[in-house]
C-alpha positions as CSV (number, residue, x, y, z in Angstrom):
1,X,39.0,111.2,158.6
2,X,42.8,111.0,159.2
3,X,44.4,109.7,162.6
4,X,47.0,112.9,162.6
5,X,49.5,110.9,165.4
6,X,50.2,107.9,162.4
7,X,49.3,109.9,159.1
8,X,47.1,107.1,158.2
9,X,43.3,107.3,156.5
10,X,41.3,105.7,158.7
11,X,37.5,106.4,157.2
12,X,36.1,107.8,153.6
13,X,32.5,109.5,153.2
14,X,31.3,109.9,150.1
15,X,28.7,112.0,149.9
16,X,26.6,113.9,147.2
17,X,24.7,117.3,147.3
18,X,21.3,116.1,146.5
19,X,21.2,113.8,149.6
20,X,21.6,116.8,152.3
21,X,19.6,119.8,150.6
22,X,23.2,121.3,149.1
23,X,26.6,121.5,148.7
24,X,26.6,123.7,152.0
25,X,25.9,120.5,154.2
26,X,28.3,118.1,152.5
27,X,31.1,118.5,155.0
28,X,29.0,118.2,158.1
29,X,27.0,115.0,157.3
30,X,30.4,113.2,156.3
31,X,31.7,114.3,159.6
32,X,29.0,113.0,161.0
33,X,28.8,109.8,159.3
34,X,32.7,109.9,160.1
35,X,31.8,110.0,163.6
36,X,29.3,107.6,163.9
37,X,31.1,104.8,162.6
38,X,33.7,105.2,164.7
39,X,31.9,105.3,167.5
40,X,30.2,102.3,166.3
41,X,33.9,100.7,166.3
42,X,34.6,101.5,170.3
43,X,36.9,104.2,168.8
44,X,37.4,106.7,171.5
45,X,38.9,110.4,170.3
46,X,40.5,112.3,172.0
47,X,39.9,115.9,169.6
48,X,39.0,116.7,166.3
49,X,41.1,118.8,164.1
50,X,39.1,120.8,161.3
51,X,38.9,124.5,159.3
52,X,36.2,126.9,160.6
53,X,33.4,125.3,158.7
54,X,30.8,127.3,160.0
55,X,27.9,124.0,160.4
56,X,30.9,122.0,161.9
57,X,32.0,124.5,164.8
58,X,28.3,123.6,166.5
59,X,28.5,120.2,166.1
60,X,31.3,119.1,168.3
61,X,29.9,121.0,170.9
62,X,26.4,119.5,170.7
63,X,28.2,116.3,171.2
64,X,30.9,117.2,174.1
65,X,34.2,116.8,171.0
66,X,37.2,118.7,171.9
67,X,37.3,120.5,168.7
68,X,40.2,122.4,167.9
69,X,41.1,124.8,164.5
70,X,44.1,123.8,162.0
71,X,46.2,127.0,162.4
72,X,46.6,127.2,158.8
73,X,43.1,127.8,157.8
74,X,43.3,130.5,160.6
75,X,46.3,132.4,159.8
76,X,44.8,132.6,155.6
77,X,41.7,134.1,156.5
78,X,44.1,136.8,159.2
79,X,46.5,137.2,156.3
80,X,43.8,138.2,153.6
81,X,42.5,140.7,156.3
82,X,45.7,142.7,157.2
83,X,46.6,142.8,153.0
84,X,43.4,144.5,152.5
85,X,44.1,146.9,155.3
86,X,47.4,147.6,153.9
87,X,46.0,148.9,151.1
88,X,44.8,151.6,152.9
89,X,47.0,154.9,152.4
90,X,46.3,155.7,156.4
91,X,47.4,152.0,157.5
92,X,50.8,151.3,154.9
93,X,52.8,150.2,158.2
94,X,50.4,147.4,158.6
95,X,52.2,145.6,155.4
96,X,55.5,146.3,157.3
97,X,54.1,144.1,160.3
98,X,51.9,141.7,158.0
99,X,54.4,138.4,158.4
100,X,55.2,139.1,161.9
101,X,51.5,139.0,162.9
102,X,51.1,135.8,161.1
103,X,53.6,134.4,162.5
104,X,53.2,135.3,166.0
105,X,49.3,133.7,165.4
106,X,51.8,130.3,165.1
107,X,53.6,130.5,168.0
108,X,50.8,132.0,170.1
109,X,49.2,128.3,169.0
110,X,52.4,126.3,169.4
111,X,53.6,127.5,173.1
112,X,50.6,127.4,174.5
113,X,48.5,124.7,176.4
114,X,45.2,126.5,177.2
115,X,43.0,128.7,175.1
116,X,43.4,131.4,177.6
117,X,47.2,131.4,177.6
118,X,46.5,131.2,173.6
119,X,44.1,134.8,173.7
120,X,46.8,136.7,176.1
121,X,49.5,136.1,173.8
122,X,47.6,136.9,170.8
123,X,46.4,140.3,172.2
124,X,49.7,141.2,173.4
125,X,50.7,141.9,170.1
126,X,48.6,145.2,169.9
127,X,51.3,146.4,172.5
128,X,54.4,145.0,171.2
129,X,53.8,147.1,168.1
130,X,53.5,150.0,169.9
131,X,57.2,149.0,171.3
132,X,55.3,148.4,174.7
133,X,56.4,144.9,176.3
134,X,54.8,144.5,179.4
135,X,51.3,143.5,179.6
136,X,48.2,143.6,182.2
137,X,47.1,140.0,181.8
138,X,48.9,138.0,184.1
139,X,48.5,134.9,181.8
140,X,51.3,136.6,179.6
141,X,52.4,139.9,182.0
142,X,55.5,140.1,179.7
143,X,57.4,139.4,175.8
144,X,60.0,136.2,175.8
145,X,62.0,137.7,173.2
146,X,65.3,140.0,173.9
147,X,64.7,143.9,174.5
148,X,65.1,145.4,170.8
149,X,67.6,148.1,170.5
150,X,65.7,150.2,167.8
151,X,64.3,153.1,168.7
152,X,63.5,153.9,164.8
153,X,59.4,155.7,166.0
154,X,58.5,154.9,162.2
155,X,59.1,151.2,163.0
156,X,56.4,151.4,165.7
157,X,52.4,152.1,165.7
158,X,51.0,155.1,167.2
159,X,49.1,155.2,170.1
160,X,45.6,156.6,169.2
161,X,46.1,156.7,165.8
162,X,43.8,155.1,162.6
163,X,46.3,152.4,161.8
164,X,46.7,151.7,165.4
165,X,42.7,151.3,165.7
166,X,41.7,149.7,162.5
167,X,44.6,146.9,163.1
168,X,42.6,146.4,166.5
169,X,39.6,145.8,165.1
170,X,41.0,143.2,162.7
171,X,43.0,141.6,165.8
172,X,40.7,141.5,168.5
173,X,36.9,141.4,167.6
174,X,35.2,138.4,169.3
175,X,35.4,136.1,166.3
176,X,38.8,136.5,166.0
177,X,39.4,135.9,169.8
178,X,37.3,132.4,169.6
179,X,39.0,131.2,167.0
180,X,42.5,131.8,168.8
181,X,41.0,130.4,171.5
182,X,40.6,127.0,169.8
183,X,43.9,127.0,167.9
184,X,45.4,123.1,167.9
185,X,48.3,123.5,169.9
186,X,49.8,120.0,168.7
187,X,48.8,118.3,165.8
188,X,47.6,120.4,162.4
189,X,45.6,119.3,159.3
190,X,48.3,119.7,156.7
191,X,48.7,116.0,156.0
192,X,45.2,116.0,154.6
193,X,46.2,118.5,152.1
194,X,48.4,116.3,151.1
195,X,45.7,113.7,151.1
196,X,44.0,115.9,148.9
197,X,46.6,116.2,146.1
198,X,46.8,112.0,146.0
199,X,43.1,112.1,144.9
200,X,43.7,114.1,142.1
201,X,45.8,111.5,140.6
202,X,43.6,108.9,141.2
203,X,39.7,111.0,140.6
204,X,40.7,114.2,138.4
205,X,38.0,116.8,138.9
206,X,37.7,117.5,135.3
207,X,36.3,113.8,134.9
208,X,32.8,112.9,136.0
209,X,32.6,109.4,137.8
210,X,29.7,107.2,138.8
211,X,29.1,107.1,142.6
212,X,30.6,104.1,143.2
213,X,33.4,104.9,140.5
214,X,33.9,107.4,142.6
215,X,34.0,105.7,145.9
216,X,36.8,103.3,144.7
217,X,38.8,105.3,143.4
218,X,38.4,107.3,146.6
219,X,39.6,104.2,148.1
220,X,42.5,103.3,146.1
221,X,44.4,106.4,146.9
222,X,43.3,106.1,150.6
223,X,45.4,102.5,150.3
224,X,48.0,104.7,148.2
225,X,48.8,106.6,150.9
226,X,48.2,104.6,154.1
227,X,51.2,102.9,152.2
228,X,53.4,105.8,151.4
229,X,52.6,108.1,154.5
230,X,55.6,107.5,156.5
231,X,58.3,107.0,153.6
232,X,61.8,107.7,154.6
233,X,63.7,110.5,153.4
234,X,66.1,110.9,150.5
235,X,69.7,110.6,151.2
236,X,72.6,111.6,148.9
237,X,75.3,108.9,147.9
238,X,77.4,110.1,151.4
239,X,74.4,110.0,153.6
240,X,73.7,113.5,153.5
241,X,69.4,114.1,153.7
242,X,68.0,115.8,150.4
243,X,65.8,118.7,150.1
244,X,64.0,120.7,147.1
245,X,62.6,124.0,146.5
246,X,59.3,125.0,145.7
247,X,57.9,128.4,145.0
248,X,53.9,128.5,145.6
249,X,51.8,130.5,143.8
250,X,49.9,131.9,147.3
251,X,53.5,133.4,148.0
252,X,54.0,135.3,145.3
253,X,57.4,134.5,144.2
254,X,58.6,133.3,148.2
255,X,59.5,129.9,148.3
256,X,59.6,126.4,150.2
257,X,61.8,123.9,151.2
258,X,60.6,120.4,151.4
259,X,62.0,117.4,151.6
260,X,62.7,114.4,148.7
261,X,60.9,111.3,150.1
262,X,61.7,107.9,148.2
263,X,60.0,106.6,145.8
264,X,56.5,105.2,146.9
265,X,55.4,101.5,146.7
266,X,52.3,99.8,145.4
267,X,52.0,96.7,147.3
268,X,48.4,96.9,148.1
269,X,48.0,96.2,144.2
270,X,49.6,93.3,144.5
271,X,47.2,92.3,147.7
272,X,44.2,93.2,145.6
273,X,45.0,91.4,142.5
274,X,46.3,88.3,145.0
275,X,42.8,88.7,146.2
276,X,40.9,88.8,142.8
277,X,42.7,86.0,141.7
278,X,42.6,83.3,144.5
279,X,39.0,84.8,146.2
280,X,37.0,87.0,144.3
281,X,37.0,85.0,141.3
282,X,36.1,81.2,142.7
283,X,33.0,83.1,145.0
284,X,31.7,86.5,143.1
285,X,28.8,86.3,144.9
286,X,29.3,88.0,148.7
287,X,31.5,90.9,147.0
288,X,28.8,91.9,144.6
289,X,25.7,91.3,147.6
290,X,28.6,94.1,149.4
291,X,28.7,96.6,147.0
292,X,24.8,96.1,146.1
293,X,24.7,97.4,150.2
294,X,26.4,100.4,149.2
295,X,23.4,103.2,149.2
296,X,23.6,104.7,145.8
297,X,21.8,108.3,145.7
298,X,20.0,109.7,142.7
299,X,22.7,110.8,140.2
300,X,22.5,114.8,139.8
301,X,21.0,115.2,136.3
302,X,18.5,113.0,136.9
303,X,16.6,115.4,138.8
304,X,16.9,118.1,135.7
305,X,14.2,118.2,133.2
306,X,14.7,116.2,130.2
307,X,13.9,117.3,127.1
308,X,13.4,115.0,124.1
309,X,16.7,114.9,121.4
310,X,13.8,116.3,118.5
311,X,12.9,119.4,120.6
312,X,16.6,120.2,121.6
313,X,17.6,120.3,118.2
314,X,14.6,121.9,116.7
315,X,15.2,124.9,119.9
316,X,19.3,125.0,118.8
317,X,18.5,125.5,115.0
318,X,16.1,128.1,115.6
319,X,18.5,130.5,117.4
320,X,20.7,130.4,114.5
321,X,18.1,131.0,112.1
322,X,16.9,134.4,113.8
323,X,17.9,137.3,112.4
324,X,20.1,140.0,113.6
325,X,19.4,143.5,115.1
């Protein structure tokens, strides 16, 4: 759980499959763990800022959240749709009109204050490809951009015709329209990617960790970047602000410009091993009472059937010893 207006981490859940009946619940019963302790703190939110987790959308609204989507996590799923469409020999212009859709699912989110000046944008662009700029909804009756000067008919989509209608479909089916609807128009959920990327330094997926291994290491790179969040940007030796380019795999040989943030800093190891050293160490005792708190589920093999070291060997030396075909 991140606070998105300071960058900072402001709660971990850790939890494990086997305590919510599968992976499939893992997300919603650490956002509701999330929730509950904050609301056990007297911390008041104002919205919540997730993907489209489809056991999280009913959950804020059980509980009267303002729940809003990252645009992100939108426009992917939008993006994946209209390249499969393009495929399609009948529907080639769509790839023509691919970015410009995505993006206009940005600013739709971006300039708008209410989900239903959100939806009138977003449907507008079924007639702005058509070259058509005025529009019947009055929250959006018209296009903000300059009138374009080409009259190029391939450029445009034809009324009435497959690509036209299929591109519709994708566009405008109820799903879609709800999730417009509930587009975060001011903060996004980026910074917990980023989030994500400082865990892999500190918890590498291809290690397997104890549960409470886990946990802390969970929580040293929460202190890692709580730290480093809100570093200062690189500047040349004449004051001039430094930038690098990445090219992502996801686009294909486009690229990114980010910028060069200094070096981080590890103070909080110094606080920790100021605290070993002058606390930890004289009085053990109430830091190992907290961590023997800490509810420690059963680990996942040990609900898997055990067989005994003789019969596992005796069953992997018979295979070999069968003959062939």
């Amino acid at each position: 759980m991140m606070n998105i207006q300071t960058n900072q981490i402001v709660d971990i859940q850790l939890v494990q499959s086997n305590e919510v009946g599968g992976s499939s619940n893992m997300e919603k019963e650490g956002l509701i763990r999330a929730l509950d302790l904050l609301h056990g703190s007297g911390v008041k939110l104002d919205c919540i800022i997730t993907d489209r987790h489809p056991q999280i959308q009913k959950f804020p609204r059980d509980r009267k959240i303002t729940h809003y989507y990252d645009v992100w996590h939108v426009a992917k799923g939008m993006s994946k749709k209209l390249e499969l469409l393009a495929k399609d020999k009948d529907c080639a212009l769509v790839k023509k009109w691919h970015r410009s859709i995505v993006n206009h699912l940005y600013w739709c989110a971006t300039s708008s204050l209410s989900g239903t000046e959100k939806v009138a944008k977003w449907k507008s662009v079924l007639n702005h490809i058509q070259d058509v700029h005025s529009h019947s909804d009055p929250a959006f009756p018209k296009c903000e951009h300059q009138s374009n000067a080409s009259k190029d008919p391939s450029k445009w989509f034809r009324p009435g015709s497959t690509a036209l209608n299929r591109i519709e479909m994708v566009l405008t089916n109820k799903r879609c329209l709800t999730d417009v609807e509930k587009l975060s128009h001011h903060f996004q959920t980026s910074t917990v990617e980023s989030f994500h990327s400082v865990i892999q330094c500190f918890a590498p997926k291809n290690v397997v960790f104890p549960f409470i291994g886990m946990l802390c290491r969970l929580y040293l790179a929460a202190m890692h970047f709580n730290e480093n969040a809100e570093r200062p940007q690189r500047k040349t030796a004449k004051g001039k602000l430094m930038y690098r380019l990445v090219f992502p795999k996801a686009k294909r040989g486009g690229y990114t410009v980010k910028q060069m943030k200094t070096e981080p800093t590890m103070c909080y190891v110094f606080d920790m091993m100021q605290l070993v050293l002058e606390e930890i160490i004289h009085d053990p005792l109430p830091y190992v009472a907290a961590v023997q708190r800490i509810p420690v589920p059963q680990p996942l093999c040990g609900q898997l059937d055990r067989p005994s070291m003789k019969d596992a060997v005796a069953q992997h030396l018979s295979r070999f010893s069968q003959g062939g075909f």
